[in-house]
C-alpha positions as CSV (number, residue, x, y, z in Angstrom):
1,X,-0.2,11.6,-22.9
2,X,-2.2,8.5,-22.8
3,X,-3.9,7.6,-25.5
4,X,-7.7,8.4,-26.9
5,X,-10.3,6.1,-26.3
6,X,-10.8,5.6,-30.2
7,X,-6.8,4.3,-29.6
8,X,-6.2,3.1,-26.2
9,X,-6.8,-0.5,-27.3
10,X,-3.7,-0.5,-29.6
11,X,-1.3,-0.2,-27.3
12,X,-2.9,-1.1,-23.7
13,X,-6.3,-3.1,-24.7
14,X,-4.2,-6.6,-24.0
15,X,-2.8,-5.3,-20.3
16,X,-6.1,-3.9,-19.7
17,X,-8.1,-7.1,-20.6
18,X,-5.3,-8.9,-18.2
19,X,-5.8,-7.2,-15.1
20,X,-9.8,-7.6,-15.5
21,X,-9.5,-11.3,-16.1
22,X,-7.7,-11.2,-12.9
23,X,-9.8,-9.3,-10.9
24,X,-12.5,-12.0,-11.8
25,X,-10.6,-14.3,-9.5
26,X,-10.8,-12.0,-6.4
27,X,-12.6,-14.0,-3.6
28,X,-16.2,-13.9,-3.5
29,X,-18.8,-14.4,-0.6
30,X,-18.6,-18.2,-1.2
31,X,-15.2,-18.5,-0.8
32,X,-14.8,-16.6,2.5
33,X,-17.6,-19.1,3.8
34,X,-15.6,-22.1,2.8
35,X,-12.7,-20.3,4.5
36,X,-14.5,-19.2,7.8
37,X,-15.2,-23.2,8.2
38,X,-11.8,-24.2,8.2
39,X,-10.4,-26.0,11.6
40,X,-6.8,-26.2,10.4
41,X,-4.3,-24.5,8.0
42,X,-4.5,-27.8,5.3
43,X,-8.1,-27.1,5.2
44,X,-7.5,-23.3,3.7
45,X,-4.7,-25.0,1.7
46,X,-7.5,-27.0,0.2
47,X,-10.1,-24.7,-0.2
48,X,-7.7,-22.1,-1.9
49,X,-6.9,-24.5,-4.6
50,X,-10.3,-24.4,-5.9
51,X,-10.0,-20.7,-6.4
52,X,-8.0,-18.4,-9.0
53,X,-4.7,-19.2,-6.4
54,X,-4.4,-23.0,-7.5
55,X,-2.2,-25.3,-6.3
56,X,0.3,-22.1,-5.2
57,X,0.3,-24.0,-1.7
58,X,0.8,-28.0,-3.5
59,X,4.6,-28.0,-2.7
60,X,4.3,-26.7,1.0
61,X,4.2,-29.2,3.6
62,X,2.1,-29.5,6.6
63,X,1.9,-28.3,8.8
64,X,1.7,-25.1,7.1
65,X,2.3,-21.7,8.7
66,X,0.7,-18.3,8.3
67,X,3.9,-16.3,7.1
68,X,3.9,-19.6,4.4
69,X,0.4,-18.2,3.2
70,X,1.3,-14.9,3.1
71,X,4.5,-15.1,1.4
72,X,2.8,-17.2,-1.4
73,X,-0.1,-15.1,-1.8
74,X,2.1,-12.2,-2.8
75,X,4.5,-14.3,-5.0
76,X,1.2,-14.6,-7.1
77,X,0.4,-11.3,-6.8
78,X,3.8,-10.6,-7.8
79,X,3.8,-12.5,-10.7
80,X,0.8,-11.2,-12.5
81,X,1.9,-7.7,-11.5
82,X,5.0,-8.7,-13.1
83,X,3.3,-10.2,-15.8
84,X,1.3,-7.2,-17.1
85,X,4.9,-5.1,-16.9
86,X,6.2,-6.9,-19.6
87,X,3.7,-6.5,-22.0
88,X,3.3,-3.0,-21.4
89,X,4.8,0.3,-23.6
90,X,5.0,3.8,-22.4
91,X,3.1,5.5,-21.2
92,X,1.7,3.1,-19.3
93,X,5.0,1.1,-18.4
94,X,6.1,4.2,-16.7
95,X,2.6,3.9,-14.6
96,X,3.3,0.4,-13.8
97,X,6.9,1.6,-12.9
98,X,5.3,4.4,-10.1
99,X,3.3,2.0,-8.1
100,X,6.5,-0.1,-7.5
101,X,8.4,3.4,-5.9
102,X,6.2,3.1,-2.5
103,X,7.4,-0.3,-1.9
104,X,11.2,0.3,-2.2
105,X,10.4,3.5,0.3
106,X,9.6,0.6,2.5
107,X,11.8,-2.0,1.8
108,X,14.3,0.9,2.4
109,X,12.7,1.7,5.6
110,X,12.7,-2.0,7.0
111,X,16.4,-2.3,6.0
112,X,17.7,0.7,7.9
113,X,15.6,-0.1,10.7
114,X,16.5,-3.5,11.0
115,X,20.4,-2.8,11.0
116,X,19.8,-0.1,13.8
117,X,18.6,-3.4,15.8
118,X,21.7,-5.5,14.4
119,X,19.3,-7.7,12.8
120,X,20.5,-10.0,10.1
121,X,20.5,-8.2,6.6
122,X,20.3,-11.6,4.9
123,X,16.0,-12.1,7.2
124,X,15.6,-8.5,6.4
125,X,16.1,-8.5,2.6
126,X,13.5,-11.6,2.9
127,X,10.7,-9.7,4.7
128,X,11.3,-7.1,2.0
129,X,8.5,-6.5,-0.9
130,X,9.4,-7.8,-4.1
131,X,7.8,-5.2,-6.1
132,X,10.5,-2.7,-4.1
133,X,13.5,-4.6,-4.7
134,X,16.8,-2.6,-6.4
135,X,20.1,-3.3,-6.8
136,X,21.5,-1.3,-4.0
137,X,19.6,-3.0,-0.9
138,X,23.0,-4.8,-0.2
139,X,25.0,-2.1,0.8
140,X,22.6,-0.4,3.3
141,X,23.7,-1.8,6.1
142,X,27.0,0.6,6.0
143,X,25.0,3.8,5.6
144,X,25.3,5.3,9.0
145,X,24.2,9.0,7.6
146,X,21.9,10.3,5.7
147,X,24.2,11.8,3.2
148,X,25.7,7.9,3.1
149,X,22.1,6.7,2.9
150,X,21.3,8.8,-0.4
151,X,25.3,8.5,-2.0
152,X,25.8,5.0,-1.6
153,X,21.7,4.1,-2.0
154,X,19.0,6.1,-3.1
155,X,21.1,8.1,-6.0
156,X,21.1,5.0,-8.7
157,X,17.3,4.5,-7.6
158,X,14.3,5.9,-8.9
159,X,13.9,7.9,-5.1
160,X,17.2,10.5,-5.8
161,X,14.7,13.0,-7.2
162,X,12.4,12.7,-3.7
163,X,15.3,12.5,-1.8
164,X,16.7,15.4,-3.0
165,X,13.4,17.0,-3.0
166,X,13.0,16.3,0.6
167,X,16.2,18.2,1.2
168,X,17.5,16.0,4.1
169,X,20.2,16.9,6.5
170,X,23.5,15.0,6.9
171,X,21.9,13.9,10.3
172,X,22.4,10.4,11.7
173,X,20.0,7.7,10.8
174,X,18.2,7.1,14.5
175,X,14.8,6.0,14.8
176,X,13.7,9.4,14.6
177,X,15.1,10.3,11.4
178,X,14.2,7.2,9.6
179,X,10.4,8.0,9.8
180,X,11.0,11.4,8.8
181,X,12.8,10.0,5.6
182,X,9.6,7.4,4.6
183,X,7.2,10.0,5.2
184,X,9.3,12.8,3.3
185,X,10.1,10.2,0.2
186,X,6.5,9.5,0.2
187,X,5.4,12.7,0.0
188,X,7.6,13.5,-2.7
189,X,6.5,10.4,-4.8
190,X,2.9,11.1,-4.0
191,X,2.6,14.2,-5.2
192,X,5.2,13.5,-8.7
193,X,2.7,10.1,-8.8
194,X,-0.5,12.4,-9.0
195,X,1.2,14.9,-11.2
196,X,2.2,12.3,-13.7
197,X,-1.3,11.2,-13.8
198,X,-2.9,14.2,-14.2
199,X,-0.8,14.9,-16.8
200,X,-2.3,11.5,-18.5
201,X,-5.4,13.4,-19.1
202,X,-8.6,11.5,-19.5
203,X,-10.6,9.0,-17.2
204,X,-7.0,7.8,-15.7
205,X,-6.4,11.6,-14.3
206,X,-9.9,11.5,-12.9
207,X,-9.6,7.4,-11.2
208,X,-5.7,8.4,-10.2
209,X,-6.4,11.7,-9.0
210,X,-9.5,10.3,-6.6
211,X,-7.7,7.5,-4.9
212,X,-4.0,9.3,-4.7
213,X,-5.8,12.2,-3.1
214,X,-7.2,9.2,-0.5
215,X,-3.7,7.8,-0.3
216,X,-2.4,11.6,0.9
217,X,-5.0,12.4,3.2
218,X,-4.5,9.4,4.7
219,X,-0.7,10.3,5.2
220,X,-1.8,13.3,6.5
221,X,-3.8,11.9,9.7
222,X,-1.6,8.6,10.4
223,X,1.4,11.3,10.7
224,X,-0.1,13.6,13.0
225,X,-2.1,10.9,14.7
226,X,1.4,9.1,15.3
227,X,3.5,12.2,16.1
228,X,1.3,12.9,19.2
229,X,3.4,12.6,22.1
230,X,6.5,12.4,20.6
231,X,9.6,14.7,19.9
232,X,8.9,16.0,16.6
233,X,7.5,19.7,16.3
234,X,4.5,20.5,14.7
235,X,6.8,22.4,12.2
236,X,8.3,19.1,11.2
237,X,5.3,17.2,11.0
238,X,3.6,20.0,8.5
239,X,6.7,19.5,6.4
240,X,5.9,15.8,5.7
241,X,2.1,16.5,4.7
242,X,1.7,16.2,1.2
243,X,0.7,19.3,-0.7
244,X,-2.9,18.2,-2.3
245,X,-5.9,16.2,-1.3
246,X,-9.6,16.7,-0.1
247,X,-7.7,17.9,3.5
248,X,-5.5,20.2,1.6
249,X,-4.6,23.1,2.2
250,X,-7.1,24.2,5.1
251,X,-7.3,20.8,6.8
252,X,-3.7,19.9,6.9
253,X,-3.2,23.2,8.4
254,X,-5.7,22.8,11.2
255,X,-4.3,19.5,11.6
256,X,-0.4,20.7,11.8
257,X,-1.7,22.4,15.1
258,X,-3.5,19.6,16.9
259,X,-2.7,18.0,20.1
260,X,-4.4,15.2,20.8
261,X,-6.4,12.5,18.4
262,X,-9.8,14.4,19.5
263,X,-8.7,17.5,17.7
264,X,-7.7,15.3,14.6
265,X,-11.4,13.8,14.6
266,X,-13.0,17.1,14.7
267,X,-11.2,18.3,12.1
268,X,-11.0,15.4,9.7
269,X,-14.7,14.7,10.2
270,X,-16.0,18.1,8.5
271,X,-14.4,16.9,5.3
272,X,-17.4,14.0,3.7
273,X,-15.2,11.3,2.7
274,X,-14.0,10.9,6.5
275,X,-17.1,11.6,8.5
276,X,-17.0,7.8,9.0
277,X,-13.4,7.1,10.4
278,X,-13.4,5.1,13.5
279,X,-10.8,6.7,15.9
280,X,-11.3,4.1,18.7
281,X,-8.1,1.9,18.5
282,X,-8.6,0.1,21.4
283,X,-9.3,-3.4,21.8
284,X,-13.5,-2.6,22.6
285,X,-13.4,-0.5,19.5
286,X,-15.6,-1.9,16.8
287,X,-13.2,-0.5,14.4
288,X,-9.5,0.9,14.5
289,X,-8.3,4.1,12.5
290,X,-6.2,1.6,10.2
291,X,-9.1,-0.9,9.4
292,X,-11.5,2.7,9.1
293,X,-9.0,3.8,6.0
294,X,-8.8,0.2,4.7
295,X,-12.7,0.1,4.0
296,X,-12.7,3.3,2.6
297,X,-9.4,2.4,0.7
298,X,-11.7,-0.9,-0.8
299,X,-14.5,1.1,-1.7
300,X,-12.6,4.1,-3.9
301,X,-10.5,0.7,-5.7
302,X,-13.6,-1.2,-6.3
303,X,-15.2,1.5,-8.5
304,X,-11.9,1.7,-10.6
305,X,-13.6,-1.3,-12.0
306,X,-16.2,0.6,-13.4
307,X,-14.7,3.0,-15.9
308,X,-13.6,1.6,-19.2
309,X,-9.7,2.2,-20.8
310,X,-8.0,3.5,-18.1
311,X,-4.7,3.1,-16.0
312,X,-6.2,3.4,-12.7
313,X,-7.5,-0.3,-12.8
314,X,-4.0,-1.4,-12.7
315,X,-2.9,0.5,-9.2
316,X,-6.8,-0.7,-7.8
317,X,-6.0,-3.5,-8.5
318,X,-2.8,-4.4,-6.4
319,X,-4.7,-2.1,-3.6
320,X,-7.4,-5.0,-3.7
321,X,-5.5,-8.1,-4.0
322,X,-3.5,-6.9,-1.1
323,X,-7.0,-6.5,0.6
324,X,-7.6,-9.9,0.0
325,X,-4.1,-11.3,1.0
326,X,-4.4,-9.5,4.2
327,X,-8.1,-11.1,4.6
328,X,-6.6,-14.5,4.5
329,X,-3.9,-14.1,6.3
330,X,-6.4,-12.8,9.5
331,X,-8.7,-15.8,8.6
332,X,-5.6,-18.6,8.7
333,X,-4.0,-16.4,12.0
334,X,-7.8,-16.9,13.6
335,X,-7.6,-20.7,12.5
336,X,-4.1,-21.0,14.2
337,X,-5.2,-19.6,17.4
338,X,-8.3,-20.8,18.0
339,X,-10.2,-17.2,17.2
340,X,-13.2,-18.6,15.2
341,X,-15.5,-15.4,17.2
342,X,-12.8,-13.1,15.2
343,X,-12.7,-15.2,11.8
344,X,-15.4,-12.6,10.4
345,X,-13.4,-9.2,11.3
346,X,-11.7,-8.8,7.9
347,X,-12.7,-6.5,4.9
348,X,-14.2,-8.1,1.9
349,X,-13.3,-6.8,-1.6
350,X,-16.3,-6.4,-4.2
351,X,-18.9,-7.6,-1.6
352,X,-21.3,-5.0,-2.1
353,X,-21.3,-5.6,-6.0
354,X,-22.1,-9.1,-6.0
């Protein structure tokens, strides 16, 4: 259990303290300006060294490149994240430990994926998240099974409990069965994620249990969104919805049975939280489902931020500064191209609190 308030300093008031200090160096409204002006990629080299990111671009040379950017931005990320897991104890090391599971899910994703194309495992382990690497990536590329994948792989990882969960067949590992193994993995580690915290107790179980139903839900609609038109049943696809959130158990029902994504927005639109999502992906859209979930994504993180001596402020946090990262990167891809009409289009975090 996590500790009291009249104790949660003792063990986690240093971590906590941390991650605030860092979310003081998020971007603000005055920095986005500076970056909108920009004409070239040196210019939001510049400007970026006057922020919290310093001179994280000084040994890159011009002309720099948006992937540069990117990958730099989350080597800081990675390092504060990093950081605060080495000063932490249990419980809350453990906590710091869960948010790392969804990226190896991915990383695993990307690496199976990526030797079904015959793509170099060397580039792939590079496009990888660091906060999902493990010692098995290596040996991947030989899994041709599922039962290979989770003997050679995912049974020294964290995962072997969701994979075995999931109960997976010894099927081969096509295109088809990859996405049925992230989005059965995830659903395992959501819902163990949100037990966990709600077995914390205390503010964390009521942050944790906000945004992870979010996270779920949002599962929920991007599966059946993208199994439309494709060759998995609705029986499959009602397997891989996880088994809590505001949707849950009515909504994912309904859902399991629609056909088309104007059935998904009548039925996701009764529920309050996601009255507002934007199901118009096409280019005249003013919004697109993903960027609809990202703005609502901001807004549950952002008031993580204000509840004292919780755990939740670490996960919101990561959720943000990958927000921002993805802001940049937008801004320096519109710079590149000549886009300055688009340069605006991105999702600003803490703008409404300033």
């Amino acid at each position: 259990m996590q500790a009291n308030i009249a104790t949660f300093n003792v063990n986690d008031g240093f971590c906590e303290a941390l991650v605030r200090g860092f979310r003081k160096g998020i971007l603000g409204r005055i920095e986005y300006a500076n970056l909108e002006q920009c004409d070239v990629l040196d210019d939001v080299k510049m400007h970026l060294a006057s922020t919290d990111y310093g001179e994280f671009l000084a040994n890159e040379p011009s002309p720099l490149h948006t992937v540069t950017i990117a990958e730099k931005c989350t080597e800081k990320l990675v390092s504060e994240f990093e950081f605060l897991r080495a000063n932490a104890v249990e419980p809350l090391s453990t906590f710091l430990d869960y948010i790392t599971y969804g990226y190896m899910i991915d990383n695993i994703v990307l690496l199976i994926t990526g030797t079904l194309h015959e793509r170099d495992m060397k580039e792939l382990q590079e496009k990888c998240h660091p906060l999902g690497y493990f010692d098995a990536m290596n040996v991947l590329c030989a899994c041709k099974t599922i039962a290979e994948l989770y003997e050679y792989v995912l049974v020294s990882t964290p995962l072997a409990n969701y994979f075995r969960a999931a109960r997976m067949s010894e099927e081969d590992l096509d295109e088809m069965n990859i996405e049925i193994i992230r989005n059965t993995l995830y659903k395992a580690y959501l819902e163990d994620f949100h037990q966990y915290c709600l077995n914390l107790g205390g503010v964390t179980a009521e942050v944790m249990d906000t945004v992870l139903k979010f996270e779920a839900d949002r599962r929920s609609i991007n599966i059946t969104v993208n199994s439309i038109g494709t060759e998995l049943t609705k029986g499959d696809r009602e397997t891989m919805y996880p088994n809590f959130g505001i949707l849950y158990p009515e909504g994912v029902q309904k859902l399991s049975k629609a056909d088309d994504t104007d059935q998904v927005a009548a039925i996701v639109k009764v529920y309050e939280p996601y009255s507002g999502l934007y199901f118009d992906s096409s280019e005249e859209g003013e919004r697109s489902l993903v960027d609809s979930f990202f703005v609502q994504e901001v807004k549950l993180n952002e008031l993580s931020f204000e509840q004292q001596m919780h755990y939740g402020v670490f996960y919101s946090y990561i959720r943000l500064r990958e927000q921002e990262i993805r802001n940049i990167v937008w801004i320096a891809e519109c710079i590149s191209q000549k886009l300055h009409e688009k340069i605006k289009q991105y999702i600003p975090v803490f703008d409404r609190f300033v």
